[in-house]
N, CA, C and O atoms as a GROMACS GRO file, in nm:
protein
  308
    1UNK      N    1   9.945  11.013   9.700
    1UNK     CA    2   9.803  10.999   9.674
    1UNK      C    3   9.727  11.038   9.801
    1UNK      O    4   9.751  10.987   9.910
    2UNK      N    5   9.626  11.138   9.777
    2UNK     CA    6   9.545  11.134   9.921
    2UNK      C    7   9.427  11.058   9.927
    2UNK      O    8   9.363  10.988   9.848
    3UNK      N    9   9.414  11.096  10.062
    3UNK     CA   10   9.311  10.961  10.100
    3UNK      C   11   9.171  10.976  10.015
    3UNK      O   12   9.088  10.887   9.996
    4UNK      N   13   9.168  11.107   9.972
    4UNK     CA   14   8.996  11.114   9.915
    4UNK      C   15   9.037  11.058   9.732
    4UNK      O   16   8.955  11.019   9.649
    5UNK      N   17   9.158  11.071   9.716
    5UNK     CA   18   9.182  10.994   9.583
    5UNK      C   19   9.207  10.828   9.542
    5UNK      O   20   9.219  10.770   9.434
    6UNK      N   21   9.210  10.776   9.712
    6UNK     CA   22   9.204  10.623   9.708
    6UNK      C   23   9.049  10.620   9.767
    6UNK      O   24   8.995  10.511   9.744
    7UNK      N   25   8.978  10.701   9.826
    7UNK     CA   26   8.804  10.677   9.839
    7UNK      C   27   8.801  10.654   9.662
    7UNK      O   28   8.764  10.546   9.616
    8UNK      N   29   8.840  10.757   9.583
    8UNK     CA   30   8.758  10.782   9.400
    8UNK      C   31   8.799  10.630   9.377
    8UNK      O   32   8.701  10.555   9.378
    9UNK      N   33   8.883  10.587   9.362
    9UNK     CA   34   8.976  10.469   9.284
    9UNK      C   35   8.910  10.383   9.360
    9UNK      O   36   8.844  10.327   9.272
   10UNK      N   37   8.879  10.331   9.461
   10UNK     CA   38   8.830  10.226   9.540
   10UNK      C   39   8.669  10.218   9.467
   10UNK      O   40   8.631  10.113   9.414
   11UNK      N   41   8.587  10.333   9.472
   11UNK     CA   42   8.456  10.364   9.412
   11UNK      C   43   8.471  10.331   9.231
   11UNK      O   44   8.385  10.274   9.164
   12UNK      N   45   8.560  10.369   9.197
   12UNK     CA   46   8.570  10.300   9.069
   12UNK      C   47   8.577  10.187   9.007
   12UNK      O   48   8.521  10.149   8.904
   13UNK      N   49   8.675  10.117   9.101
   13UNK     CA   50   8.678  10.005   9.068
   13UNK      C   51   8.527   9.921   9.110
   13UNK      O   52   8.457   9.870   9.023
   14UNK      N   53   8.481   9.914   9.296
   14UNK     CA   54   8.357   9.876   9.278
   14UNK      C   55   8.276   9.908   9.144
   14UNK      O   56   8.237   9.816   9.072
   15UNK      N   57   8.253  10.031   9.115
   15UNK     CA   58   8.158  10.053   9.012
   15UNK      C   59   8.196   9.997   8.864
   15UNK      O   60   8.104  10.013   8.783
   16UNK      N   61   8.320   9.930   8.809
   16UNK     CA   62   8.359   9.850   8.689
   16UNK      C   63   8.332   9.706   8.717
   16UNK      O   64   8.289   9.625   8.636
   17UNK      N   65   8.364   9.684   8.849
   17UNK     CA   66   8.334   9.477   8.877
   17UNK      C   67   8.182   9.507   8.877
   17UNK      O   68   8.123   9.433   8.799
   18UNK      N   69   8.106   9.587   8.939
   18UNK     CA   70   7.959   9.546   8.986
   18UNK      C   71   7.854   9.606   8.795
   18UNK      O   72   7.738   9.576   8.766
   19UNK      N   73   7.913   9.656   8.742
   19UNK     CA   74   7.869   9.633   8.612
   19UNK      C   75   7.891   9.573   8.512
   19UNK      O   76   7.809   9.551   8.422
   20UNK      N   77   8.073   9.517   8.516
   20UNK     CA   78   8.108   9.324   8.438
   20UNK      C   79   7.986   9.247   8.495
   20UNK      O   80   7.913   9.178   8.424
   21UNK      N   81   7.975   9.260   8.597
   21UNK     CA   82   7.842   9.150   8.667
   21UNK      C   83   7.720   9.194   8.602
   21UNK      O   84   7.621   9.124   8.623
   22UNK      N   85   7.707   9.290   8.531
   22UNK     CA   86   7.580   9.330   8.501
   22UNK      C   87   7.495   9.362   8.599
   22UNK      O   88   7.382   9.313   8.590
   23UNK      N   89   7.520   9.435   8.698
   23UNK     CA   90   7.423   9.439   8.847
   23UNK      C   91   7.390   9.559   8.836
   23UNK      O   92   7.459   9.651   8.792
   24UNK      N   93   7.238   9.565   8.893
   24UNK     CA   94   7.195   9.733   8.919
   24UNK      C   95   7.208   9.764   9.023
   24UNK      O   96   7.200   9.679   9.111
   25UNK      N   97   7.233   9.909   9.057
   25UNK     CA   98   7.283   9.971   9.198
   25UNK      C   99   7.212   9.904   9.267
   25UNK      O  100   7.269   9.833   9.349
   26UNK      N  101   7.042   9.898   9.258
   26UNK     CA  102   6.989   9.855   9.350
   26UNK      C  103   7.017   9.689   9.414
   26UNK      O  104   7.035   9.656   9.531
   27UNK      N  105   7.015   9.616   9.309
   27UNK     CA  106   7.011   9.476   9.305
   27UNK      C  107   7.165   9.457   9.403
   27UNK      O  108   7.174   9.374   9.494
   28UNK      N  109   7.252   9.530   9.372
   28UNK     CA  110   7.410   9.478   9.435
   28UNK      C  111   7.409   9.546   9.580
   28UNK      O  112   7.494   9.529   9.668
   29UNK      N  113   7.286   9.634   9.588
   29UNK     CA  114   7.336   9.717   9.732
   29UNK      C  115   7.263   9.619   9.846
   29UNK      O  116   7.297   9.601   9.964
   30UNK      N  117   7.116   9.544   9.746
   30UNK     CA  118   7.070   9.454   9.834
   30UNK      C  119   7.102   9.347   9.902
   30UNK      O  120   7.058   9.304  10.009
   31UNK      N  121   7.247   9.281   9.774
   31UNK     CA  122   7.330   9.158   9.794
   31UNK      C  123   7.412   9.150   9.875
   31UNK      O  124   7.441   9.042   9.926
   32UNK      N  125   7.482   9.286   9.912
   32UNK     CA  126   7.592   9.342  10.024
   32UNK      C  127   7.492   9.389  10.147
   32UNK      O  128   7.560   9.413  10.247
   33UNK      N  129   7.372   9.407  10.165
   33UNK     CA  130   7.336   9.485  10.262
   33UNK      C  131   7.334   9.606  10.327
   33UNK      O  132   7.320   9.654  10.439
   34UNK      N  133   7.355   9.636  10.214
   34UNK     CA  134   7.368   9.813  10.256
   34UNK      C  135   7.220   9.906  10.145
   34UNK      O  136   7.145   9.861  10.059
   35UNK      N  137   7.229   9.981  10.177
   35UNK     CA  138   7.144  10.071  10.074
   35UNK      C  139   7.167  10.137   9.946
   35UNK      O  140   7.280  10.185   9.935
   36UNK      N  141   7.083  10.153   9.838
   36UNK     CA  142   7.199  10.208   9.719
   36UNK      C  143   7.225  10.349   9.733
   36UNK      O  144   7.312  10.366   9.647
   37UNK      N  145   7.209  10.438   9.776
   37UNK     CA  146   7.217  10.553   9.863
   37UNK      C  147   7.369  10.534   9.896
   37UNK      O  148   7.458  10.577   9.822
   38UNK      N  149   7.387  10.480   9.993
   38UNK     CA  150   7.508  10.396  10.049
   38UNK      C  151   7.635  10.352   9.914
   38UNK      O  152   7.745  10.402   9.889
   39UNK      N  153   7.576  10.264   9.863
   39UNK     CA  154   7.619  10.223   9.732
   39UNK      C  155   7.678  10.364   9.636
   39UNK      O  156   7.769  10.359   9.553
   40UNK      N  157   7.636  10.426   9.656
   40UNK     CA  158   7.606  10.545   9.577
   40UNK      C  159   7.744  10.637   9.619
   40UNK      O  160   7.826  10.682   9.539
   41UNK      N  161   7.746  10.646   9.710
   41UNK     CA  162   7.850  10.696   9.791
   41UNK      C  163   7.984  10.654   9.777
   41UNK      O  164   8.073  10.724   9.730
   42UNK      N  165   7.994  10.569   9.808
   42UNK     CA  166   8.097  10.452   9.801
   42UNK      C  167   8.168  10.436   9.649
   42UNK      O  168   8.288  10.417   9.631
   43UNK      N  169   8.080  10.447   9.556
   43UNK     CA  170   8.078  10.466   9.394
   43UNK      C  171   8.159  10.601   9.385
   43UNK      O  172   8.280  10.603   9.363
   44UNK      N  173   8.078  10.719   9.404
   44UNK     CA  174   8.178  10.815   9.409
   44UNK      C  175   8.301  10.856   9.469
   44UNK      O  176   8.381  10.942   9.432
   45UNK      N  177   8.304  10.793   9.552
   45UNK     CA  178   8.447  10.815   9.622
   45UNK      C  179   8.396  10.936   9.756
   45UNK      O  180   8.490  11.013   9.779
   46UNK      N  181   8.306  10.956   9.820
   46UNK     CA  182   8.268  11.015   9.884
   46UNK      C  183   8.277  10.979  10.046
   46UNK      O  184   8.289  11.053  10.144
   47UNK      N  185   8.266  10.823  10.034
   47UNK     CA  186   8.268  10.768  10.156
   47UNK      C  187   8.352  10.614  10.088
   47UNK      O  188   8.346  10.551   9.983
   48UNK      N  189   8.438  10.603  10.235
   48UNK     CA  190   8.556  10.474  10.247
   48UNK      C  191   8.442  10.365  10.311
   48UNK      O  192   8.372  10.397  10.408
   49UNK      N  193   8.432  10.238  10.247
   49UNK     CA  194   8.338  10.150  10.309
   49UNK      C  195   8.420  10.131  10.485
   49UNK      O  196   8.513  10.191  10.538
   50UNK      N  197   8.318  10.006  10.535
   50UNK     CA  198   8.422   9.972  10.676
   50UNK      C  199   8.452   9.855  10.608
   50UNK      O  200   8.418   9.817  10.497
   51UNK      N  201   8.535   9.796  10.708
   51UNK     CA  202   8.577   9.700  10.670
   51UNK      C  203   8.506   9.610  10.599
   51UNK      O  204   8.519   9.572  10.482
   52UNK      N  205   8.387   9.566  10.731
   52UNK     CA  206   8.270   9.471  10.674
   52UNK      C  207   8.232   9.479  10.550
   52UNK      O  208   8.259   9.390  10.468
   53UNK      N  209   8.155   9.604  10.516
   53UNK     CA  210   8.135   9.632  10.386
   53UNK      C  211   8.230   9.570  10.275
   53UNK      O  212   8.216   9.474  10.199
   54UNK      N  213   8.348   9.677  10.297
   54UNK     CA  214   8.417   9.557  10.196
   54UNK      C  215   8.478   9.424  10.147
   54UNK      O  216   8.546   9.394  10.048
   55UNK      N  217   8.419   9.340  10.276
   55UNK     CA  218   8.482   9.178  10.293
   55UNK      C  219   8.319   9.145  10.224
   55UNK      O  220   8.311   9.034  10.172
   56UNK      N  221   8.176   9.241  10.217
   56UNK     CA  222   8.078   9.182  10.127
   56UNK      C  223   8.088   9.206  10.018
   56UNK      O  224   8.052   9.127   9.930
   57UNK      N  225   8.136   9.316   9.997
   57UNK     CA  226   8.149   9.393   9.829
   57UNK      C  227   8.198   9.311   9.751
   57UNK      O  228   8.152   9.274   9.643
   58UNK      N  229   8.364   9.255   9.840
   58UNK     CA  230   8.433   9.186   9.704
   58UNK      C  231   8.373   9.006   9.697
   58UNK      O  232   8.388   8.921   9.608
   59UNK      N  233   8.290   8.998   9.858
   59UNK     CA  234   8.252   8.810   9.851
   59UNK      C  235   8.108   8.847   9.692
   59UNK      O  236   8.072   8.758   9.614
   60UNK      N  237   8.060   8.982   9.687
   60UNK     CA  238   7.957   8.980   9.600
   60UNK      C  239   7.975   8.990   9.445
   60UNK      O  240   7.893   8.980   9.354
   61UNK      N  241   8.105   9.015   9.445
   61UNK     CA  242   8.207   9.044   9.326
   61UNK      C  243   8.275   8.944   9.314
   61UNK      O  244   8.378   8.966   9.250
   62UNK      N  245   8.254   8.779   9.367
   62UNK     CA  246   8.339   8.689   9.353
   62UNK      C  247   8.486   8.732   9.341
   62UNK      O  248   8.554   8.675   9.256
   63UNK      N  249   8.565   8.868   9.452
   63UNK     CA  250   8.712   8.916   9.417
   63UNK      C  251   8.722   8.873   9.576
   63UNK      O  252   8.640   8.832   9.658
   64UNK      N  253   8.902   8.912   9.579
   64UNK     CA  254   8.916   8.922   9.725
   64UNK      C  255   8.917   9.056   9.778
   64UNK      O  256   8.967   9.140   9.704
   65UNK      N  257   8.866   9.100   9.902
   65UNK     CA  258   8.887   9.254   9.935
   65UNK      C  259   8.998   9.317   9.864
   65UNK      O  260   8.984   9.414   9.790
   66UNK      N  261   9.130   9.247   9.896
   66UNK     CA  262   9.306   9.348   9.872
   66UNK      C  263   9.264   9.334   9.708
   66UNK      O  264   9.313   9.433   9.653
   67UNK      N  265   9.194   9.249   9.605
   67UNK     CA  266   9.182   9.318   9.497
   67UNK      C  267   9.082   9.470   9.454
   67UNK      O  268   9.101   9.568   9.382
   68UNK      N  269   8.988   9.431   9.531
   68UNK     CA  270   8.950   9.582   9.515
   68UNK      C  271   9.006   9.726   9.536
   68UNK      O  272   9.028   9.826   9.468
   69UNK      N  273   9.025   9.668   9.716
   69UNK     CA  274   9.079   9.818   9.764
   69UNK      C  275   9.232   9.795   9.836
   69UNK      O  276   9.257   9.822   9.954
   70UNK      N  277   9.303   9.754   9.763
   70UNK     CA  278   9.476   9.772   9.785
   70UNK      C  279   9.470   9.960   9.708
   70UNK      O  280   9.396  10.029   9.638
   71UNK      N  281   9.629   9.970   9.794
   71UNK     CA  282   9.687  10.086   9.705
   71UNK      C  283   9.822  10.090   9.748
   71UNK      O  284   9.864  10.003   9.825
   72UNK      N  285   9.895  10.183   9.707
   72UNK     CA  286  10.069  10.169   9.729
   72UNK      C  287  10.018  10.278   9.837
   72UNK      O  288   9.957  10.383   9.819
   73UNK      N  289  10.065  10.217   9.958
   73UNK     CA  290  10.166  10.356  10.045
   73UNK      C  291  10.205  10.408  10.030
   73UNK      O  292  10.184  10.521  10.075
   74UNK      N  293  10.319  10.373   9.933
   74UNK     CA  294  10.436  10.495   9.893
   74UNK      C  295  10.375  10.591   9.793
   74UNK      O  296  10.473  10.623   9.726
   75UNK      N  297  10.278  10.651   9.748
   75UNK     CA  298  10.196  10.711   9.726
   75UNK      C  299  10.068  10.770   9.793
   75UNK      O  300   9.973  10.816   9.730
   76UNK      N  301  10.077  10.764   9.918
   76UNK     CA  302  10.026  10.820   9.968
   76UNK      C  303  10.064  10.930  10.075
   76UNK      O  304  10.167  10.918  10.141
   77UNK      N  305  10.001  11.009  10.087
   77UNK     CA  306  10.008  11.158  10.162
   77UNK      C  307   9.992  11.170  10.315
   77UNK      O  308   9.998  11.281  10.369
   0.00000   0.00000   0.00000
């Protein structure tokens, strides 16, 4: 797996928990602190959050980070 195909999958999954929540880009980018611009990004798989980001993403998603953005190594490139 390459790395810009665990950015897509990481952005996907944010983008399936943050709409079970029923949240709008804007409303969830405000809750994490980032911008939906930002948000936006991150959704597509365009940009890898930092860390921070994603220790708010998943506290805003009531998940733990390693559920969002785990992946197998051994699939990766």
């Amino acid at each position: 797996m390459e790395i810009s195909e665990i950015h897509e999958e990481w952005g996907r999954r944010i983008r399936r928990a943050r709409r079970a929540k029923d949240e709008t880009a804007v409303s969830f980018a405000a809750s994490v602190g980032i911008s939906r611009t930002h948000l936006h990004r991150l959704e597509a798989g365009q940009q890898a959050p930092s860390d921070a980001v994603r220790v708010r993403i998943a506290e805003a998603l009531a998940m733990k980070p390693e559920e969002l953005f785990s992946y197998d190594l051994r699939d990766a490139s």
